[in-house]
C-alpha positions in Angstrom: -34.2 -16.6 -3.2 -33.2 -12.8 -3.5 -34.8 -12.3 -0.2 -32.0 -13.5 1.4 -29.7 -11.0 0.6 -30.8 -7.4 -0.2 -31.9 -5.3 1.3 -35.2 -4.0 0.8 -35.2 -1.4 -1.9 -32.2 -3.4 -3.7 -32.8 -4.0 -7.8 -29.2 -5.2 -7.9 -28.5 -1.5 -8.9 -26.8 0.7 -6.9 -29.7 3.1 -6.0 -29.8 6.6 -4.5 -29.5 5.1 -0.6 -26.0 4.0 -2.0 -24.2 7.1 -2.2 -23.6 7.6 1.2 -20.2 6.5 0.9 -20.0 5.1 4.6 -21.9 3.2 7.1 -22.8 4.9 9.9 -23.6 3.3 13.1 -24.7 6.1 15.5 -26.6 8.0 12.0 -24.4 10.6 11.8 -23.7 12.6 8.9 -20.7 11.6 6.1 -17.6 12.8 7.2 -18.0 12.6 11.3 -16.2 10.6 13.4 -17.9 6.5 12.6 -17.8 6.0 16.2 -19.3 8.9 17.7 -18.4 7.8 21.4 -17.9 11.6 23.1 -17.4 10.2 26.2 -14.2 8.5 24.9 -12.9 11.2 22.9 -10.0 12.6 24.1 -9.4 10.1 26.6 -5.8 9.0 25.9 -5.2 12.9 25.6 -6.5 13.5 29.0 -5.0 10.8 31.0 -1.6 11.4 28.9 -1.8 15.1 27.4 1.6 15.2 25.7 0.9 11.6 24.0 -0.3 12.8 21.1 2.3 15.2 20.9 4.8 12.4 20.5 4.6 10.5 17.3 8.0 9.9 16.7 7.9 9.0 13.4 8.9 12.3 11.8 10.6 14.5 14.7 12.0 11.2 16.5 12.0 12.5 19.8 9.5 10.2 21.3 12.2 7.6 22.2 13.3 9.2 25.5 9.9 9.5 27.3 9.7 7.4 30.0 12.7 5.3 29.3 13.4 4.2 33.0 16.2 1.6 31.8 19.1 4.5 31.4 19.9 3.5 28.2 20.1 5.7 24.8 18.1 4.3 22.1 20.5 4.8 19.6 22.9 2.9 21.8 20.6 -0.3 22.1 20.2 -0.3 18.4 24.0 0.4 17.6 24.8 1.4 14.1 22.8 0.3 11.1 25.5 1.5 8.5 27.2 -1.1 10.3 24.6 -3.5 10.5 25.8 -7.8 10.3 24.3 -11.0 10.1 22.7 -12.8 13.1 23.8 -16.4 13.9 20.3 -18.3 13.5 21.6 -21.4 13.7 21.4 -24.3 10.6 17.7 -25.0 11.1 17.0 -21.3 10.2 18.2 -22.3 6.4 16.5 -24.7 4.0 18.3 -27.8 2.9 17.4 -28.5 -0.6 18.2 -32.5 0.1 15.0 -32.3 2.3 13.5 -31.8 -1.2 13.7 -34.8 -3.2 11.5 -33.8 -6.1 13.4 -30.6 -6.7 15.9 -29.9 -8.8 18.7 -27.2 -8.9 16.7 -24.7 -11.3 13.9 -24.4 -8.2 17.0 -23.1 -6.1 18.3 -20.4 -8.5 17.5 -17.4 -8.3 14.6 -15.9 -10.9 16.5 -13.3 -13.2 13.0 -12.4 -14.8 13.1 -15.4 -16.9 10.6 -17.5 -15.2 7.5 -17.7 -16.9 3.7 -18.7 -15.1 4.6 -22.1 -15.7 8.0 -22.4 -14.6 6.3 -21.2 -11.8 3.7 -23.7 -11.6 5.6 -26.8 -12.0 8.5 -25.2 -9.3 5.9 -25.1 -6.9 4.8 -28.7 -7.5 8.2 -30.2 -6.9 8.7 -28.0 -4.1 5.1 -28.4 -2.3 3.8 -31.2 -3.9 4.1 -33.0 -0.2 1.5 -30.2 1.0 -1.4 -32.3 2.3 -3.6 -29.8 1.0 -1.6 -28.7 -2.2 -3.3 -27.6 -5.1 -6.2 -26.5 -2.5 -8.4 -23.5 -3.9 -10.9 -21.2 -2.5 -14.3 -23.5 -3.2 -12.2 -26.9 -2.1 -11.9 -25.4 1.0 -15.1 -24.1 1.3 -16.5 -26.8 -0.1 -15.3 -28.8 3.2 -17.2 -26.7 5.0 -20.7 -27.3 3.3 -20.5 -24.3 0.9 -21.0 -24.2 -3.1 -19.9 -21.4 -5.1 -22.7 -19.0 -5.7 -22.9 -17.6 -9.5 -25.2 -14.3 -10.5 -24.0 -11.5 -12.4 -26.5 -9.1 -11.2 -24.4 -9.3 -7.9 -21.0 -8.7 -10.1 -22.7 -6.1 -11.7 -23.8 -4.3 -8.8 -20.5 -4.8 -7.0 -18.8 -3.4 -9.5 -20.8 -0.1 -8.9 -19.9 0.4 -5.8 -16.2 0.5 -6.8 -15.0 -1.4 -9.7 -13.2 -4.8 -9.4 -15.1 -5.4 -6.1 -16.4 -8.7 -7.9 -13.2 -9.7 -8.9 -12.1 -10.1 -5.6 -15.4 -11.0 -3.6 -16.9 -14.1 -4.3 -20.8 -15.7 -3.0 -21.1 -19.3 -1.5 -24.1 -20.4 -0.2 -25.1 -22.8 2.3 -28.3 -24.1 3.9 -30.2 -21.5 1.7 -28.4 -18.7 3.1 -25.5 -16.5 1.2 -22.3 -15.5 2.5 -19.1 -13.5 0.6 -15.6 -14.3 1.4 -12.5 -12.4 -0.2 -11.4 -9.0 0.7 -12.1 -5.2 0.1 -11.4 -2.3 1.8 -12.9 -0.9 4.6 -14.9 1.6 2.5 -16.2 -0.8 0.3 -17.0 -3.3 3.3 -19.3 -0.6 5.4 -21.0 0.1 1.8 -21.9 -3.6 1.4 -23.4 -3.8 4.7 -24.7 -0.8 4.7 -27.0 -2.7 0.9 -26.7 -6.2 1.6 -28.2 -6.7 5.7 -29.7 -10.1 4.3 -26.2 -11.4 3.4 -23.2 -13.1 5.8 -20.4 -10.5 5.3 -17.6 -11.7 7.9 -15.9 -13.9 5.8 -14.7 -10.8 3.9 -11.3 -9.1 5.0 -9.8 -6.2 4.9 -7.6 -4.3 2.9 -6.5 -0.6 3.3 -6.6 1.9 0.1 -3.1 3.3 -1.4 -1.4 6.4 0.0 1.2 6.6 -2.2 4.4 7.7 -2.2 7.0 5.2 -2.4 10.4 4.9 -0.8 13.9 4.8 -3.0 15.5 1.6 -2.1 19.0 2.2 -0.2 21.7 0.3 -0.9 22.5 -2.1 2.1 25.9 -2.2 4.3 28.4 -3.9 3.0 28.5 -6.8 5.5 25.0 -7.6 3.9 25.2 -6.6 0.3 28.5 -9.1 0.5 26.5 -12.0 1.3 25.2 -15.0 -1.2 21.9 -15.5 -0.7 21.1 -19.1 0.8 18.8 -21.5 -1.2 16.0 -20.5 1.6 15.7 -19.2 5.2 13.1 -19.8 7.3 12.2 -17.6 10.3 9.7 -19.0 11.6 10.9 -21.2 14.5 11.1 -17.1 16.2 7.6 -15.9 15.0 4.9 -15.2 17.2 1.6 -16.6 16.6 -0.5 -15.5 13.5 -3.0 -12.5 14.4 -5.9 -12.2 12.7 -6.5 -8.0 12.5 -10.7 -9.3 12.0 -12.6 -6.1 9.9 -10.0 -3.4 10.9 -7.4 -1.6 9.0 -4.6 -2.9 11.5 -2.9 -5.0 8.6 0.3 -2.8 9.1 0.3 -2.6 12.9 0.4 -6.2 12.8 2.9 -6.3 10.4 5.2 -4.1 12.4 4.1 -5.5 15.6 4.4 -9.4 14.5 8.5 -7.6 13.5 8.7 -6.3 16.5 8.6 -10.1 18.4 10.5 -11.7 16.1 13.8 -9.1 16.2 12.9 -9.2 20.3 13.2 -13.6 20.1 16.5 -13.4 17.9 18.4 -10.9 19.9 17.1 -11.1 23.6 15.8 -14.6 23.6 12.5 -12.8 24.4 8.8 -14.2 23.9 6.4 -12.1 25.2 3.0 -11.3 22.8 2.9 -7.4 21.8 -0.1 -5.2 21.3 -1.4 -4.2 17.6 -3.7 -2.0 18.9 -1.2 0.1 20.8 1.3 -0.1 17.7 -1.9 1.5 15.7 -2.4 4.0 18.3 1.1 5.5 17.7 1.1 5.1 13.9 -2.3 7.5 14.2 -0.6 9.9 16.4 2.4 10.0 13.9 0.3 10.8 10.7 -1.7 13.1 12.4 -5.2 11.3 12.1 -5.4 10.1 15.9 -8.9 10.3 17.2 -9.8 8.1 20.2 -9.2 4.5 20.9 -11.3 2.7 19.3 -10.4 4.4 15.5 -7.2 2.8 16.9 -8.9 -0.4 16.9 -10.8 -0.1 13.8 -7.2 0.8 12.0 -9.1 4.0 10.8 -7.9 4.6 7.1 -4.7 2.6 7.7 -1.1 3.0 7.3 1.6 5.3 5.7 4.0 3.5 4.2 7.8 4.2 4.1 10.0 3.6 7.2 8.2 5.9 9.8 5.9 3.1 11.5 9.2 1.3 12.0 11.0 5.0 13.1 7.8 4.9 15.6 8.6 1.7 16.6 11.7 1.6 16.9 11.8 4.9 19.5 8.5 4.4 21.4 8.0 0.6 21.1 4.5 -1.4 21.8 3.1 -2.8 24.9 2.5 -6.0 25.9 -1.0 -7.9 24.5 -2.0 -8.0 27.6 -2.3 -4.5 28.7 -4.8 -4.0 25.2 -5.7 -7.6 23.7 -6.2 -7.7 20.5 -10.1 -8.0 20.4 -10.8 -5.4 22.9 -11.7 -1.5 21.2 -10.1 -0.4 24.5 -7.1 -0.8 26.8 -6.8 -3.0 30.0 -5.2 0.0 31.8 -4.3 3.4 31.9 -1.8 4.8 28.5 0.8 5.9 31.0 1.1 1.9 32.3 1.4 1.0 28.6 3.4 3.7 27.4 6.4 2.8 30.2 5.6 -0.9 29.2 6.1 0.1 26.1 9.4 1.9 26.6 10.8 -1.5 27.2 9.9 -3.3 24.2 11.2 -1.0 21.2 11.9 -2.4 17.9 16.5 -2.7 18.3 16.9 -2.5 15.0 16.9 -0.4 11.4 13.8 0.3 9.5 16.0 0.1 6.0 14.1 0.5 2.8 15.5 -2.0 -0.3 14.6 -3.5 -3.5 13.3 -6.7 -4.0 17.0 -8.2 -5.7 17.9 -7.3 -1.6 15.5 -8.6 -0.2 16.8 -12.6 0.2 20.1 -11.3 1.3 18.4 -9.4 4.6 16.6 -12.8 5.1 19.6 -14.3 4.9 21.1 -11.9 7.2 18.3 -13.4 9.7 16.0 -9.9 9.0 12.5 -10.0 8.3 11.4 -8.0 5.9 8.3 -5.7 6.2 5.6 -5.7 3.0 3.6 -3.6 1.4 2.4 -4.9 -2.2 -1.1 -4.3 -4.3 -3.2 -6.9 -3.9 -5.4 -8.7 -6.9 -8.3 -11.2 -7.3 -5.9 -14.3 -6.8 -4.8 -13.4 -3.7 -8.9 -14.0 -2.4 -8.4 -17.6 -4.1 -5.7 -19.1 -1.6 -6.5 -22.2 -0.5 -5.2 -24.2 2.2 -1.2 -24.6 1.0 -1.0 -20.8 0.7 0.1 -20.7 -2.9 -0.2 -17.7 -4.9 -0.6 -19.0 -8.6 -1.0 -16.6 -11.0 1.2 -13.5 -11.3 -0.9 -10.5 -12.0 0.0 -6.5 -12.3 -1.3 -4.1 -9.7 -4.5 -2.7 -11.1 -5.3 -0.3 -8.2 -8.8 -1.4 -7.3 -8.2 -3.7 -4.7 -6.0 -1.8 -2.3 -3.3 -2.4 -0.1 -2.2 -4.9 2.5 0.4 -4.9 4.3 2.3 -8.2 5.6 5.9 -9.3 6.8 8.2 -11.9 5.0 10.0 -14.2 7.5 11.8 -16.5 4.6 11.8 -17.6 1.3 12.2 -21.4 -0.3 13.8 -21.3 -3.9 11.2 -17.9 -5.3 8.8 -18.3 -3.3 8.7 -16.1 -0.4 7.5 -17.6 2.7 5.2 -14.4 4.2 3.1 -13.7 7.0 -0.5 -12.7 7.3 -2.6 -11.1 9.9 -6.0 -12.8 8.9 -6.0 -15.7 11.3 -4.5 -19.3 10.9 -7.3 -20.6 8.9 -6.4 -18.6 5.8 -3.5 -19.5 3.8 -1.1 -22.4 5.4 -2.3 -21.6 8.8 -1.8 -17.7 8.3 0.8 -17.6 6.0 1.6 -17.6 2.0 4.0 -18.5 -0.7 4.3 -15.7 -2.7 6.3 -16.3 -6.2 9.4 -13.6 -6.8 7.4 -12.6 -10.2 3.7 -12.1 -8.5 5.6 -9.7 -5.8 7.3 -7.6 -8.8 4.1 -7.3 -10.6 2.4 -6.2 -6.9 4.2 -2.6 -6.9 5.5 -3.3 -3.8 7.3 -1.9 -0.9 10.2 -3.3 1.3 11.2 -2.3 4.7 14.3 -4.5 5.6 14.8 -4.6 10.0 18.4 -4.8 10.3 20.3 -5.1 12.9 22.7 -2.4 14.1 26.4 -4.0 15.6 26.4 -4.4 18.7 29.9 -4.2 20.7 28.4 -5.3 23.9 29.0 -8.9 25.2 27.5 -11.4 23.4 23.9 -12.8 24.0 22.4 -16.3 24.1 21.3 -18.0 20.9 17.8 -17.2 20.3 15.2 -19.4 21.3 11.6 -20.4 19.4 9.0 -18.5 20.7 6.3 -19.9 23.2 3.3 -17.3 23.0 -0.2 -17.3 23.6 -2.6 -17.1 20.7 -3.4 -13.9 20.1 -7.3 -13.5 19.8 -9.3 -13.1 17.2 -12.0 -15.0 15.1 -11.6 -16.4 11.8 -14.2 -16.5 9.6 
């Protein structure tokens, strides 16, 4: 049976072949560029020289460039010290009525009180209905002809690639062959293909390691601090279709991008599918670590946190999907077409970092919220109702992942994913209060500035492609 899944010279040890600490696809040494492709590199620098010179996440003077509307950013975006709520409309906030089973402790608000099962029996009254509540990772699985593979010669020699890699990958096999699903980071991923060629790795996803640095929370404007939260708020009648960022390291650019479409529905009414892969291409350029364009695909070694992706965002905006889908390594046309594409599609509104006592306030302001949190082995045990179960501290081994809240239904935060519709409920999760202030997280609240111009017409739900991508 082990013939499967190792590789040749594999004792389930971690032998001398494993300390190459990446995988290399073109055989070059540790430490050179993955790709290799030297007839790409460079090429967004030569057909735009100054691109690269334009992050504007720290010096914020990328906003201007090819801005061929007339108008001052600042001026679109208005005033964020004076941001205000956004009429959504009723359907926008929960009615606890349309919950029959719950009862008025689901609805108030956890002070730190709650314990795991509080928790757990909130979530039955409030999801019960879920046709697939109480789903797990092997039910689902198991619907699909796989059975939950146990050996602890695989944990073991997991865990010396990088510890807690077995708490958060799990083995299934089917029809005599094995396959892993869960999620590591991209590090971890190239060294398990690099040992295990014999095994099915593309059920794994990917997380992105921790660059520290956490931002102080700011206190919001008055017009939003004033506000009593609602029992819930759901966003998602404006959200664009779940992505799925595949093996990459886009998990942030998806974030920010997926932001990006939902301000654009609830203030202009407008529904058109961004690019990730350009959003990526300008986060790289910010932090410095730009190489060519498809490192921008791959998502390279991921994200800073903080506000500066949204500062990026909200001066040089992303193109449209279509210009760079989200599958391809490399653009549909020329940077300078997506660059002035992108001019017109900027994020209008405030990348505004709070606490997570803020954070149903700005959802209830009609913001979402952007996340950055630790994650840990339950989160690679969601099943199909997209319940997170057990609330567990960060522990550091598992990395990163960013995501964006759009809502929250008594402490349960409704969020969403970037690993396709068939994970979670159909790409999104229901993440408890406690779990997300165990996770060491980050928020990024998007408010939106005042605006003294005329007023606009009510958003409308969005009506977007789906935005490619396999799921596993």
């Amino acid at each position: 049976m082990d013939r499967y899944y190792m590789s040749d010279d594999d004792d389930f040890g971690f032998g001398s072949d494993g300390e190459d600490g990446g995988y290399d696809d073109d055989g070059g040494a540790e430490g050179e560029d993955q790709f290799d492709d030297s007839e790409e590199e460079g090429e967004y620098e030569e057909e735009d020289p100054e691109a690269g010179d334009d992050g504007g996440g720290d010096d914020g003077d990328g906003g201007d460039d090819g801005d061929d509307d007339g108008d001052d950013n600042e001026d679109d975006n208005g005033d964020a010290d004076d941001a205000e709520p956004v009429d959504l409309g009723d359907d926008a906030y929960i009615n606890p009525d349309d919950y029959p089973d719950a009862t008025e402790e689901d609805f108030t608000d956890d002070d730190g009180n709650w314990s795991a099962d509080d928790y757990a029996a909130s979530s039955e009254r409030l999801f019960g209905n879920h046709e697939f509540f109480g789903d797990t990772l092997d039910t689902q699985l198991a619907d699909q002809g796989y059975s939950r593979y146990e050996d602890s010669r695989f944990a073991s020699a997991f865990d010396q690639i990088a510890p807690g890699t077995s708490q958060s990958v799990h083995l299934f096999q089917k029809d005599g062959n094995l396959a892993a699903f869960g999620f590591v980071t991209m590090a971890v991923l190239q060294m398990l293909m690099q040992r295990y060629k014999g095994m099915d790795l593309s059920g794994l996803e990917v997380t992105t390691p921790d660059k520290g640095g956490r931002l102080e929370p700011k206190p919001l404007p008055p017009a939003i601090a004033n506000l009593t939260p609602a029992e819930g708020v759901d966003l998602r009648k404006f959200a664009s279709p779940v992505g799925d960022q595949k093996q990459t390291s886009r998990c942030s650019a998806y974030a920010w991008t997926h932001a990006t479409e939902m301000v654009r529905c609830i203030r202009n009414n407008e529904s058109v599918a961004l690019s990730p892969n350009y959003t990526m291409l300008g986060f790289q350029r910010m932090q410095g670590d730009a190489q060519d364009y498809r490192y921008a695909y791959s998502g390279g070694d991921g994200t800073v946190g903080g506000v500066d992706p949204g500062k990026v965002m909200v001066d040089n905006g992303t193109c449209k999907q279509e210009l760079w889908p989200d599958d391809q390594e490399r653009p549909a046309v020329p940077e300078q077409s997506m660059a002035q594409d992108a001019q017109q599609r900027r994020l209008e509104a405030e990348p505004w970092p709070i606490g997570i006592e803020d954070v149903k306030k700005v959802l209830t302001a009609g913001s979402p919220v952007h996340l950055a949190m630790s994650t840990g082995p339950e989160f690679a045990e969601i099943g199909r109702d997209g319940i997170v179960k057990v609330a567990e501290a960060a522990s550091g081994q598992h990395g990163r992942h960013a995501m964006l809240i759009v809502g929250y239904t008594g402490n349960f935060f409704t969020v969403k994913n970037s690993w396709g519709e068939d994970w979670g409920d159909r790409g999104y999760c229901y993440i408890p209060k406690t779990v997300l202030a165990q996770a060491d997280p980050e928020f990024v609240a998007i408010l939106y500035p005042s605006q003294k111009n005329e007023p606009q017409a009510p958003p409308q739900p969005p009506n977007l492609p789906p935005q490619q991508g396999r799921r596993y």
